[in-house]
Phi, psi and omega in degrees: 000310169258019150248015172269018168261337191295299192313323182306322199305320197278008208265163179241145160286053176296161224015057171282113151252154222225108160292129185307319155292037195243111170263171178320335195227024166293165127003128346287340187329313193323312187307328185251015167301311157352293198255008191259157155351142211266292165349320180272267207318336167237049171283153188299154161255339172224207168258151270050317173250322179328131192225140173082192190045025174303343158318330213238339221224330188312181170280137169095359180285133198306298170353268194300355177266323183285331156314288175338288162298355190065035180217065173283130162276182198271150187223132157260144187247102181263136156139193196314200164270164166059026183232048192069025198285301182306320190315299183306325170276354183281311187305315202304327197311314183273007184254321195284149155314315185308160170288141159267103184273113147283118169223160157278102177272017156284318175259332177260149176285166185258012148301325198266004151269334174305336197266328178297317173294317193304323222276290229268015211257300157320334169267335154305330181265014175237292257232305161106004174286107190285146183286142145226149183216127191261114140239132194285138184066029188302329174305030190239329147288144162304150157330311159284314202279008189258002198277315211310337207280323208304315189291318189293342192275326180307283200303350178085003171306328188228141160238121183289156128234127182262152187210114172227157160281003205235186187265088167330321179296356155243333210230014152222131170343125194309304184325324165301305215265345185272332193246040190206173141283129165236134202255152177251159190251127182260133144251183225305174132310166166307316199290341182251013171261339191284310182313288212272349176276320162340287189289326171280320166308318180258010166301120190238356159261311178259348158254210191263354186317329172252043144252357182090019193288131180239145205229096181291164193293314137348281137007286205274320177322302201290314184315330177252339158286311174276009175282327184064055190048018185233086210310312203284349179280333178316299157329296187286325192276357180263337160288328177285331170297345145301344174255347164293320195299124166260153180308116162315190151269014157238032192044041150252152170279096185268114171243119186271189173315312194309323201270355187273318178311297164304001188257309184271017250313071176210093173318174169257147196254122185274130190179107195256156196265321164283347184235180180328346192276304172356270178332298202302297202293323175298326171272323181277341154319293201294296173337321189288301161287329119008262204279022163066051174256160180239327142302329191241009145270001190256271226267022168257285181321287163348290163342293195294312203270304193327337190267341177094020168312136190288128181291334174280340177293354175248000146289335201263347178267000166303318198272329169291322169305333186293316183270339181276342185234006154262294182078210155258040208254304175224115175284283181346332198285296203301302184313301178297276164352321182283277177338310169303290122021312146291326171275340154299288170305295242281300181271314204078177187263138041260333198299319201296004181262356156272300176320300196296314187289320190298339184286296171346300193265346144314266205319332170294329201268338217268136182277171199275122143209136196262010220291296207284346184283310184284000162289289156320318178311315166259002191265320170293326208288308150006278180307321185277333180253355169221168183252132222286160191280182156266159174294127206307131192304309182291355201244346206280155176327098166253060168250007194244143163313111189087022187267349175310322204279348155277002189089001172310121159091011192269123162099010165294132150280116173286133202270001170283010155287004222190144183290163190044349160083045185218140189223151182260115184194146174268153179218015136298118159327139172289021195250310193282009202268343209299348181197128164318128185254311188257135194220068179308151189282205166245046194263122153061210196266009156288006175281309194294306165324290193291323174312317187301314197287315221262344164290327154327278167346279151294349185272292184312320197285309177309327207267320181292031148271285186309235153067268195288346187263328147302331176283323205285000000 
């Protein structure tokens, strides 16, 4: 249900013009408010109602100037669905002098944009008019077929705007993007998904406003948690629960949880980001993967992305558990887990929930050391409860002028001078020698680590046996 009202929002209007003095919803448009998606009627008409993208969009933004003036170069609008791209280009639509074009590159072939560049090619040299042409998805042509855009944009016949979902920077032609802009699309806040349902409520032309819809709180929490910065699932799902609600007896409409959860067909998962559950699941998730089960760490995870946990807080505990309880025991655990960590910014959710689980069951899977967290642990302790010496004269900096003539660096071993490239030298204060802070296990490649250390180890205790046996 609700992605065919999305779809309906999306559908596209190829060769639509817009007279600048039109706004999106004069006459005849007015006429189909009724029937269209709640999500299409509120839509902004101008930047004034528009919420959010104050990056790209505030007073004084290269954007909002060019609007204004009527002088947009060609631009791509990049980032999720519902966070306003098309929106923004419906607005350039009802402002500009230019002729406006709209395509989908989902439905349309790139015969029917060549013929639209001739078209428009022709109305600059009769008309003296300029073009500007939205194509929606643009990452949806192929590379070649985006070469067709490239001359009329050279030349100034067409001014593009592009609105893709995807990282332009793969997925359109360098030569476009070198002659474009590229804007990033953020998505929404709570407070500003809050802002635009607030306002479809009290709209009594274009929103829900003569129906009386009262939106209980609990309701409105799940609803702006689980639209996921994305205005038009907001929309849509408060119209359909609006439309599950029956009218009181005073013809208002209450919508509690149940009809918004069936509206979004997503329960509520209990789990507040500020309170015990947050904590409890994230511990029992770390636990989980401790102790090497990889199922109940996958369903701990699930828990988290389905409740609308920020996928980067579960990456970053990803990455500290790789190192405090894999450790080097598996170097590779930090390395995946980092990568997860990355794939996250890189893609988003939805895909990023394969990284994160693919990290999830490394990690889980991975033998166990807890060596390098408790290494550290004790070297602060150190630091913290005794008073640190200066740094031993043989170990301190001598890359500078005059530091020989303080003594810096006077009795260092280079240890690439010495066979295996191991030397008997202190590189400790004598106060700090009193215990080993790091204690590979014999676990995973920390076997090899501790084999490395204790072969060291005897290569020193030899050459000071030799040492002491040339002093005797």
């Amino acid at each position: 249900m609700l992605q065919s009202a999305r779809s309906a929002g999306d559908a596209c209007f190829a060769d639509w013009q817009v007279s600048p003095d039109v706004t999106l919803f004069d006459e005849p448009q007015a006429a189909a408010h009724g029937a269209a998606p709640l999500a299409a009627r509120m839509r902004p008409r101008d930047l004034t109602e528009f919420v959010g993208q104050e990056h790209i969009l505030g007073a004084g933004t290269w954007l909002r100037s060019a609007i204004e003036r009527d002088q947009l170069s060609s631009v791509i609008f990049h980032g999720p669905a519902g966070t306003g791209k098309s929106t923004v280009a419906r607005i350039i639509a009802s402002r500009t002098a230019s002729h406006f074009q709209e395509f989908s590159a989902v439905t349309t072939g790139i015969a029917d944009v060549r013929k639209v560049m001739t078209q428009a090619g022709q109305r600059l040299a009769a008309q003296g008019r300029k073009t500007i042409l939205f194509i929606d998805e643009i990452h949806r042509f192929n590379k070649a077929q985006q070469d067709a855009f490239l001359p009329f944009v050279e030349n100034g016949t067409i001014t593009l705007i592009g609105a893709t979902t995807e990282n332009p920077f793969f997925e359109i032609n360098s030569p476009l993007l070198s002659r474009s802009r590229v804007l990033r699309f953020e998505p929404l806040t709570p407070e500003q998904i809050g802002a635009i349902v607030e306002r479809a409520l009290a709209d009594g032309d274009r929103g829900l406003g003569r129906l009386q819809v009262a939106l209980e709180p609990a309701a409105r929490a799940h609803l702006l948690e689980v639209a996921r910065g994305d205005a038009r699932v907001a929309l849509n799902a408060l119209e359909v629960a609006a439309s599950l609600a029956a009218p009181g007896a005073e013809g208002r409409r209450a919508i509690g949880l149940d009809l918004i959860e069936q509206a979004l067909q997503q329960p509520l998962l209990q789990y507040d980001k500020d309170g015990d559950a947050h904590y409890d699941i994230i511990s029992a998730f770390i636990k989980s993967m401790r102790g090497g089960d990889p199922d109940a760490a996958l369903h701990w995870l699930a828990r988290m992305i389905k409740a609308g946990e920020d996928p980067r807080f579960i990456a970053r505990r990803l990455v500290i558990h790789a190192a405090e309880d894999v450790g080097n025991a598996d170097p590779m655990a930090l390395v995946v887990a980092t990568s997860a960590a990355h794939a996250v910014e890189y893609v988003g959710l939805p895909e990023a929930q394969i990284p994160l689980a693919q990290a999830a069951i490394y990690i889980a899977t991975a033998p166990k050391s807890n060596a390098s967290m408790l290494g550290i642990a004790r070297a602060m302790e150190d630091v913290e409860r005794r008073v640190p010496p200066p740094v031993p004269g043989p170990l301190r900096d001598a890359s500078y002028p005059g530091a020989a003539r303080l003594g810096h660096g006077q009795g260092y071993l280079y240890p690439h001078d010495f066979p295996g490239r191991v030397v008997d030298q202190d590189y400790l204060p004598p106060d700090f020698k009193h215990r080993p802070y790091y204690e590979p296990s014999e676990l995973g490649y920390e076997r090899k680590i501790a084999e490395r250390m204790r072969a060291w180890e005897q290569a020193r205790r030899a050459q000071r046996e030799r040492r002491d046996q040339g002093e005797r």
